[in-house]
KEMARVO-947854 format. One line per field, with one value per residue (C-alpha): residue number from 1; residue in three letters; chain; x, y, z. Coordinates in steps of 0.1 Angstrom, whole numbers, plus 5000, padded with zeros to 4 digits. Layout:
BEGIN
resi	(NUM / ...)
resn	(ALA / ...)
chain	(A / ...)
u	(X / ...)
v	(Y / ...)
w	(Z / ...)
***
This chain:
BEGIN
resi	(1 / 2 / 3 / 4 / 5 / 6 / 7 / 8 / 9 / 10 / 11 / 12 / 13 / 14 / 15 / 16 / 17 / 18 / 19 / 20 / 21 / 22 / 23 / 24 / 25 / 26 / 27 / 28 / 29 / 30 / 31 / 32 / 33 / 34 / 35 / 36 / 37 / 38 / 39 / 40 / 41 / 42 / 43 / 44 / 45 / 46 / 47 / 48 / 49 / 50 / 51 / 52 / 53 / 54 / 55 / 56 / 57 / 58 / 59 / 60)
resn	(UNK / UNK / UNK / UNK / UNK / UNK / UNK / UNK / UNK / UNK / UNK / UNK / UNK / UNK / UNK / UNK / UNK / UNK / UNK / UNK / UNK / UNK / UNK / UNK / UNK / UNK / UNK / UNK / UNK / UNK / UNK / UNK / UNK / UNK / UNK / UNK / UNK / UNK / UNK / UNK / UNK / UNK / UNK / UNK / UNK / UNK / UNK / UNK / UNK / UNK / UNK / UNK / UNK / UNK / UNK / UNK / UNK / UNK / UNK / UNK)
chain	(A / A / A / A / A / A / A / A / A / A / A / A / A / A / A / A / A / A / A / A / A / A / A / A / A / A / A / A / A / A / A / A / A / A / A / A / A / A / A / A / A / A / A / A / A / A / A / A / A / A / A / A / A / A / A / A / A / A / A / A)
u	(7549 / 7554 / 7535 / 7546 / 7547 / 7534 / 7568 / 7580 / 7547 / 7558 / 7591 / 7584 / 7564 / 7592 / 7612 / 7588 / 7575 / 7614 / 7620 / 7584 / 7600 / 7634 / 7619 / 7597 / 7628 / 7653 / 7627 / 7617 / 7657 / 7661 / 7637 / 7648 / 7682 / 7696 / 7727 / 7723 / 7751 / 7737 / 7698 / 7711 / 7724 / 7689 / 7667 / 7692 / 7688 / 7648 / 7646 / 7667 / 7645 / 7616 / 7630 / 7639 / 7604 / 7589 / 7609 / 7596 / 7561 / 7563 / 7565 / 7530)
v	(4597 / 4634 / 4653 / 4657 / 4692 / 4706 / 4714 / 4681 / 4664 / 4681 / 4670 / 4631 / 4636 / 4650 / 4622 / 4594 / 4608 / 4606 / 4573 / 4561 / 4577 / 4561 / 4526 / 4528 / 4543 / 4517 / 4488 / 4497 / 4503 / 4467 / 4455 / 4466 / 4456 / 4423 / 4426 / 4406 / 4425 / 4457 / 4443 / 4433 / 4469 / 4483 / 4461 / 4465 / 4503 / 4496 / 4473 / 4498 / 4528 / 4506 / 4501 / 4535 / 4542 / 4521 / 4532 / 4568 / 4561 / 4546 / 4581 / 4592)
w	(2315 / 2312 / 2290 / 2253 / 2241 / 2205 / 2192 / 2208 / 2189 / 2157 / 2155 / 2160 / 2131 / 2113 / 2122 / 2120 / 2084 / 2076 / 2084 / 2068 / 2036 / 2037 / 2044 / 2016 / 1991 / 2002 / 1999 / 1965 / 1956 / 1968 / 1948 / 1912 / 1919 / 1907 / 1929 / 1965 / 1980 / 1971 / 1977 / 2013 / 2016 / 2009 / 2027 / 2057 / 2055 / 2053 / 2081 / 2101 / 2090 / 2097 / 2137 / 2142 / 2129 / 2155 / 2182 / 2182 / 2176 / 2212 / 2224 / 2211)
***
């Protein structure tokens, strides 16, 4: 694999920090809501934040 460089380093953390933020947010929306359609709608953007989260750490 090629080499990663430090700006390249910096913004996966961006983007990973990001997406560690919105799965946390949207998993705490979904649970103080009493609403399943709008609980599925949260934990839907969670699990997605959660994947996309995983998907870049495979680059460090």
């Amino acid at each position: 694999m090629a080499e990663i460089s430090v700006l390249d380093l910096q913004n996966l953390r961006h983007l990973i920090g990001g997406y560690s933020t919105t799965h946390c947010k949207m998993t705490d929306y979904a649970s103080k809501t009493d609403d399943p359609e709008i609980k599925k709608l949260f934990q839907d953007a969670a699990d997605s934040a959660m994947k996309n989260k995983q998907e870049l750490m495979k680059f460090l």
